[in-house]
BAFI-3210 file (N, C-alpha, C; in Angstrom, 3 decimals, decimal comma, padded with zeros to 6 digits):
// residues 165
n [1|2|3|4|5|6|7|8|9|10|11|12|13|14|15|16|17|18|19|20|21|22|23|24|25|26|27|28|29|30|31|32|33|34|35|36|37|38|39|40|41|42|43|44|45|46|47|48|49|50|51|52|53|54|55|56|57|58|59|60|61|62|63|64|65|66|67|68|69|70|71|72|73|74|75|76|77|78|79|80|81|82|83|84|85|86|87|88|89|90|91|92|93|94|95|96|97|98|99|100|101|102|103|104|105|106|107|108|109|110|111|112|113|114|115|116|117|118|119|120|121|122|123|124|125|126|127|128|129|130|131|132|133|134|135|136|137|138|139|140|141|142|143|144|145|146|147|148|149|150|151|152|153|154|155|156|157|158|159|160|161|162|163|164|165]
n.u [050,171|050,344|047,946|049,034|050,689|048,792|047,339|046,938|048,480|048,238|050,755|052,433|052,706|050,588|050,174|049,671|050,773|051,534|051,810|052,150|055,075|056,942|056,832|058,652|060,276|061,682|060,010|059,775|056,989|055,564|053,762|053,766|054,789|055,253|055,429|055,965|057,285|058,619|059,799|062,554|062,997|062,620|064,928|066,929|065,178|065,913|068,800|068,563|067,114|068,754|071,130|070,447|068,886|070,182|069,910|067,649|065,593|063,052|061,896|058,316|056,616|054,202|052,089|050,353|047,433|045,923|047,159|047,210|047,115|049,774|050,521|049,644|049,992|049,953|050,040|052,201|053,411|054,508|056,038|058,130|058,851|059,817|061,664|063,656|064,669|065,139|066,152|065,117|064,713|062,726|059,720|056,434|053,309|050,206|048,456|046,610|044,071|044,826|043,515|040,224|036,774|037,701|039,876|042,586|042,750|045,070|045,861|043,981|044,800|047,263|046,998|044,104|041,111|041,915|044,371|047,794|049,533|047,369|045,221|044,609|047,055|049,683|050,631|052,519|055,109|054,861|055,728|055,951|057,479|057,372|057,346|058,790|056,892|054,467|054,266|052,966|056,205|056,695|055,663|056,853|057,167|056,262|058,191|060,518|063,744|065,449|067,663|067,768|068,289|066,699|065,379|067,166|067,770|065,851|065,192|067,811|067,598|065,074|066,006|068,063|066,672|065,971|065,071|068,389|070,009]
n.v [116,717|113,449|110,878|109,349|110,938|113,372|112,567|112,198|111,512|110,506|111,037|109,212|110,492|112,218|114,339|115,840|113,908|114,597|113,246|114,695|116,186|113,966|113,824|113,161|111,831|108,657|105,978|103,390|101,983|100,403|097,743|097,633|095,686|095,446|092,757|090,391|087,633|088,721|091,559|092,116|092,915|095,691|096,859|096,245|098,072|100,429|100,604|100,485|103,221|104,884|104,950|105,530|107,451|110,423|110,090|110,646|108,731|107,475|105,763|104,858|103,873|101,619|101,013|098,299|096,432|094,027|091,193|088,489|090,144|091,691|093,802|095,615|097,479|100,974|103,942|105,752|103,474|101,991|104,243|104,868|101,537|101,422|103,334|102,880|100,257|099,900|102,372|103,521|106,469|106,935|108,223|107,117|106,136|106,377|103,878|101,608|099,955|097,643|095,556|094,794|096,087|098,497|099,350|101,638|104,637|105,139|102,419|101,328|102,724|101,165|098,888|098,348|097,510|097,283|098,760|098,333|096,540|094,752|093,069|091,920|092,490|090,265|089,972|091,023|093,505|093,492|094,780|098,241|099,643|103,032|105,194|108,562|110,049|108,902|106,354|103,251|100,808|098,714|095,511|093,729|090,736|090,289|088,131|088,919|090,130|093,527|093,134|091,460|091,235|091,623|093,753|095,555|096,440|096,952|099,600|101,115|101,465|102,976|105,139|105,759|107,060|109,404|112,899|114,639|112,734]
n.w [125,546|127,171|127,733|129,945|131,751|131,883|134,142|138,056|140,862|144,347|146,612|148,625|150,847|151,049|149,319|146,115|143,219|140,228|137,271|134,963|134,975|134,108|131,506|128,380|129,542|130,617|131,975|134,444|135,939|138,618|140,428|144,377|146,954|150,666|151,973|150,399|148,597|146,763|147,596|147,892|145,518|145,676|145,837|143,365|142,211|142,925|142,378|139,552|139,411|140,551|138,846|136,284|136,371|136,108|133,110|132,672|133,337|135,163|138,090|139,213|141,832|142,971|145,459|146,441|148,011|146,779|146,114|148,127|150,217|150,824|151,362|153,998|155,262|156,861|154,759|156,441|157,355|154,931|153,602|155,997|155,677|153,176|153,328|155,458|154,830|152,320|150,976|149,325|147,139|144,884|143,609|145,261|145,394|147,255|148,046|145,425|143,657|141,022|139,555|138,903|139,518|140,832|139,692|139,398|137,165|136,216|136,231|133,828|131,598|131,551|131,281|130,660|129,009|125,346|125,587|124,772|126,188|127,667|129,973|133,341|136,215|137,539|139,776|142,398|141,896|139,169|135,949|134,291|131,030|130,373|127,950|126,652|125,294|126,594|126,312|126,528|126,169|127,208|128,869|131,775|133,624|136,935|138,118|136,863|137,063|138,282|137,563|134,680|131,596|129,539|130,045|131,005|128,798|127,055|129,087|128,265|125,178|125,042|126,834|124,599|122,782|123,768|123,404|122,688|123,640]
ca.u [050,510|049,465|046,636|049,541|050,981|047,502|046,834|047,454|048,175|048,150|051,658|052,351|052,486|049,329|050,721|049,548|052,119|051,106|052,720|052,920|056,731|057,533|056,538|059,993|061,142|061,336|059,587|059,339|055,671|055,911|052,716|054,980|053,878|056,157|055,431|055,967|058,583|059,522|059,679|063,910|063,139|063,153|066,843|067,006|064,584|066,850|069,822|068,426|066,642|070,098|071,937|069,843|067,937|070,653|069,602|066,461|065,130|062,248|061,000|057,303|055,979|052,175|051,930|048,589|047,160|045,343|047,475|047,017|047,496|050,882|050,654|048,758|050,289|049,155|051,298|053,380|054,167|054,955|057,498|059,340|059,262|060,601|062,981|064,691|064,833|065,592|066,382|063,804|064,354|062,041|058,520|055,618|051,852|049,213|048,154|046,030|043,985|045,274|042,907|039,123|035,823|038,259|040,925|042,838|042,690|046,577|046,577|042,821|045,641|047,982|046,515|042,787|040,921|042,572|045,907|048,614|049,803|045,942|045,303|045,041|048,249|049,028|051,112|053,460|056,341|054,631|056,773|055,428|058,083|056,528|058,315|058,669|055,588|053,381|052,791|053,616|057,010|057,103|055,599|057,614|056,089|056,927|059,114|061,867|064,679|065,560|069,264|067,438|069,159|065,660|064,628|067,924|067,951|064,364|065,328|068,763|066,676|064,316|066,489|068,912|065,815|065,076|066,103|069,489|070,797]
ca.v [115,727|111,998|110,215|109,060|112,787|113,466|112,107|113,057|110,195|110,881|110,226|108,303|111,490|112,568|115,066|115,089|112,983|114,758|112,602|115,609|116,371|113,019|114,060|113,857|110,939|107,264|106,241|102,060|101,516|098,977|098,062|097,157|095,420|095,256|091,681|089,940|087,285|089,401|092,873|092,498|094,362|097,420|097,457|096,594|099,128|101,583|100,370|101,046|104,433|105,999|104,167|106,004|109,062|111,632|110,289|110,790|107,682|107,333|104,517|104,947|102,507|101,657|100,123|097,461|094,870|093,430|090,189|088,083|091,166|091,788|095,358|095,479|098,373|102,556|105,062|106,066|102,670|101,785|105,078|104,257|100,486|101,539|104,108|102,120|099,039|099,598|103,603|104,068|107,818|107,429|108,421|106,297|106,810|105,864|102,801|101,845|099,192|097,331|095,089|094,597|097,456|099,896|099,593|103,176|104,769|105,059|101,243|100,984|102,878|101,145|097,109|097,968|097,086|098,160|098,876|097,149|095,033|094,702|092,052|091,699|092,855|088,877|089,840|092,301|093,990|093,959|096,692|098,825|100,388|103,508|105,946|109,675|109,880|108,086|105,376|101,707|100,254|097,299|094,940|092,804|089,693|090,018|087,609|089,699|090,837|094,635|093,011|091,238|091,668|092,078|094,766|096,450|096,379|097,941|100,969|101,791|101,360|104,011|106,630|105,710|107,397|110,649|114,045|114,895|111,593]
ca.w [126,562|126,776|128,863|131,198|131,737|132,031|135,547|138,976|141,853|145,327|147,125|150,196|151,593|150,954|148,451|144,654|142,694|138,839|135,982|134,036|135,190|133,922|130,114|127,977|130,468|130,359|133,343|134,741|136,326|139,369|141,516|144,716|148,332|151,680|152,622|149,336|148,106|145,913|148,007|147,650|144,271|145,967|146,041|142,327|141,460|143,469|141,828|138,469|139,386|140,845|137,792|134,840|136,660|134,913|131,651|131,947|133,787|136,711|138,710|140,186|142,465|143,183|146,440|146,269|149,107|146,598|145,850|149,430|151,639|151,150|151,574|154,916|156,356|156,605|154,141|157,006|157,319|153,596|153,624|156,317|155,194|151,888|153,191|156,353|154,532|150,912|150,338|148,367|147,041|143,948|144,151|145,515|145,529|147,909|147,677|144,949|143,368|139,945|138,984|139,204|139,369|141,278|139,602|138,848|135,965|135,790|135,382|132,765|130,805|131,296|131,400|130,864|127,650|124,304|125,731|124,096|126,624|128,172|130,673|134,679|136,350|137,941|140,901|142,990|141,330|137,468|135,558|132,612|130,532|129,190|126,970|126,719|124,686|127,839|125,360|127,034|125,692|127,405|129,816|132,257|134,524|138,833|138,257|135,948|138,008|137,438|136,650|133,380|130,376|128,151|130,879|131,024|127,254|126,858|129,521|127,529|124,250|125,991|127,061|123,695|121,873|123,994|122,494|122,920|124,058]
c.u [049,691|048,381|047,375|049,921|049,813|047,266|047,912|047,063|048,119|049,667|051,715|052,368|051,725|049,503|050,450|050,938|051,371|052,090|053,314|054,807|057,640|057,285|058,328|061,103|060,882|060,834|058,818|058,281|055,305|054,965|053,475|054,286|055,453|056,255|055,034|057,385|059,424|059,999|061,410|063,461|062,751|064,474|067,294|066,327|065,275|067,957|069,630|068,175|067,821|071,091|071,544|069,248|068,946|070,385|068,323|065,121|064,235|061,723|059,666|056,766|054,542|052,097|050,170|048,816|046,528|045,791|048,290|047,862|048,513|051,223|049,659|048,797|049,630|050,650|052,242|053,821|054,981|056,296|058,354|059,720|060,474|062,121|063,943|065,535|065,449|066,428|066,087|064,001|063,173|060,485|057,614|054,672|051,338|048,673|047,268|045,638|044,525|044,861|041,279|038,279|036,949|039,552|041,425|042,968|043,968|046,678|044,941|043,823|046,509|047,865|044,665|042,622|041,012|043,688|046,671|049,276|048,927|046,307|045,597|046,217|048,388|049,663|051,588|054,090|055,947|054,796|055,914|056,318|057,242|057,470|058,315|057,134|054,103|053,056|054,168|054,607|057,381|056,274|056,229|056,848|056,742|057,752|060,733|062,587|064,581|067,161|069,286|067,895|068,158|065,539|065,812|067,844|066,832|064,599|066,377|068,494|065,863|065,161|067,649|067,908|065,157|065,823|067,143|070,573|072,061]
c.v [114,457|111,719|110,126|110,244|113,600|113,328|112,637|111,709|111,238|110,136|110,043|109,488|112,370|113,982|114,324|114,898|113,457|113,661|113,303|115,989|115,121|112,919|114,307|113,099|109,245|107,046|104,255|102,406|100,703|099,100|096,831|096,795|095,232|093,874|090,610|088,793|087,900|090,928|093,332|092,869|095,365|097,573|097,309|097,863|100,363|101,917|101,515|102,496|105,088|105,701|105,462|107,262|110,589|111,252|110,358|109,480|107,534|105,887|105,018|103,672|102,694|100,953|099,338|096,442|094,265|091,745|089,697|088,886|091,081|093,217|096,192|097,423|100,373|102,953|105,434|104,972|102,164|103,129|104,924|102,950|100,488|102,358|103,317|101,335|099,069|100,918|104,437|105,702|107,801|107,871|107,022|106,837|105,761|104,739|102,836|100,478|099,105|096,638|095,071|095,626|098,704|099,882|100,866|103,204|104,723|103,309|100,237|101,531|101,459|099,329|096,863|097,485|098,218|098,978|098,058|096,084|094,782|093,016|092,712|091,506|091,113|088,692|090,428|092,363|093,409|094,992|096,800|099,978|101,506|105,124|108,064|110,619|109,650|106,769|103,796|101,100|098,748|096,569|094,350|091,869|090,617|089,287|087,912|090,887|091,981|094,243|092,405|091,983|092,201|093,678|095,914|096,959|097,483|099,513|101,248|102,205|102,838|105,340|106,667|106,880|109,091|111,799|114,316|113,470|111,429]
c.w [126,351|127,844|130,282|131,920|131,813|134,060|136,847|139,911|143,285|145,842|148,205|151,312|152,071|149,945|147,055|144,267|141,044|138,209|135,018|133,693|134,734|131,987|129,331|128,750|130,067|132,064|133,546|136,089|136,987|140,435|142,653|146,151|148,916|152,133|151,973|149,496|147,204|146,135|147,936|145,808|144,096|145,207|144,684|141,411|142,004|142,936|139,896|138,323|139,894|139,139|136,434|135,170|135,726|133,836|131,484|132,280|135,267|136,775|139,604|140,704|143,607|144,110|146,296|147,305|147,991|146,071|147,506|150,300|152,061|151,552|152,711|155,292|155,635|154,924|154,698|156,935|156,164|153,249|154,622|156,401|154,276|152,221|154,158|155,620|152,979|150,445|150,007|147,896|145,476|144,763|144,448|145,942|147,099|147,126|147,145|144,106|141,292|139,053|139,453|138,807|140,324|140,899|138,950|137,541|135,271|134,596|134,323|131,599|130,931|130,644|130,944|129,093|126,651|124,078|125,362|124,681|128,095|128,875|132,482|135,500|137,490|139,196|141,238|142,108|139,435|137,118|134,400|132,301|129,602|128,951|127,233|126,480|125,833|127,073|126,030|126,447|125,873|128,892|130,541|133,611|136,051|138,702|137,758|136,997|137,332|137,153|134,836|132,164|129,620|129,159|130,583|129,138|126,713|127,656|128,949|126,386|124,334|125,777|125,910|122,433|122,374|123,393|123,233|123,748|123,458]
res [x|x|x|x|x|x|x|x|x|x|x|x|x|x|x|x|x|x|x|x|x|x|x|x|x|x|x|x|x|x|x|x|x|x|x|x|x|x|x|x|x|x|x|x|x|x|x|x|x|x|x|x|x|x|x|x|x|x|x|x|x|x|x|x|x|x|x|x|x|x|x|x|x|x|x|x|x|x|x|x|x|x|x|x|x|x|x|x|x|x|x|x|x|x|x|x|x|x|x|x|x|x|x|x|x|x|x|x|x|x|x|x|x|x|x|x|x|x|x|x|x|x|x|x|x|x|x|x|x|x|x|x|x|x|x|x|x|x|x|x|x|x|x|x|x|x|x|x|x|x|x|x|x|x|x|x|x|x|x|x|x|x|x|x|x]
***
């Protein structure tokens, strides 16, 4: 198993969220706030995660306050934010920091130093395409719709490559 398949989050439920079960999957990586300009890409990330989940496709999403306290609210509140308002059936952790001295280890993999696409995550809704393997396929800014042609391109790419496709 990899580093990412390795780790164990905590979900909004207070229930471990392992990564392991996601080994053998393509799986987009989205640290996500409720009271964002950009919080309508829930409903794309919903779109996509019902769209691709039979082939083999997950969306996890990392709720963080740490970009101007957009993500104020408890865990209960962030699940039934996500579920009223958007759908939401993928998974989602407990909130968790993304950059700085506490930032999780999920994302020192995934952004820290000597990861391949290393650097300070720079705002809500930053995706990380990462492969069956656990190994990072792709970065994408907050600003890249999930209707994006490179994005869609990179998750078909993805699950065009897992066994038995």
């Amino acid at each position: 198993m990899s580093a990412f398949h390795d780790l164990t989050l905590t979900g909004l439920d207070g229930q471990e969220l392992p990564l392991a079960p996601f080994a053998g999957q393509v799986v987009l990586v989205v640290n996500v706030a409720s009271k964002c300009g950009l919080t309508p890409q829930y409903a794309g990330l919903e779109n996509l995660y019902q769209h691709y989940l039979a082939q083999g496709f997950h969306v996890l999403g990392l709720p963080c306050n740490q970009f101007a306290g957009q993500e104020p609210g408890t865990e209960a509140d962030i699940r039934q934010f996500c579920s009223l308002t958007y759908g939401v059936s993928f998974p989602l952790s407990s909130k968790l920091e993304v950059n700085g001295p506490g930032r999780h280890p999920l994302y020192r993999l995934l952004a820290g130093e000597g990861a391949e696409f290393s650097g300070d995550i720079t705002w809500n809704f930053e995706k990380f395409l990462v492969g069956p393997d656990g190994r990072v396929l792709a970065r994408f800014s907050p600003r890249t719709t999930l209707e994006d042609p490179a994005l869609i391109e990179a998750v078909e790419s993805a699950l065009a490559n897992l066994p038995g496709a």
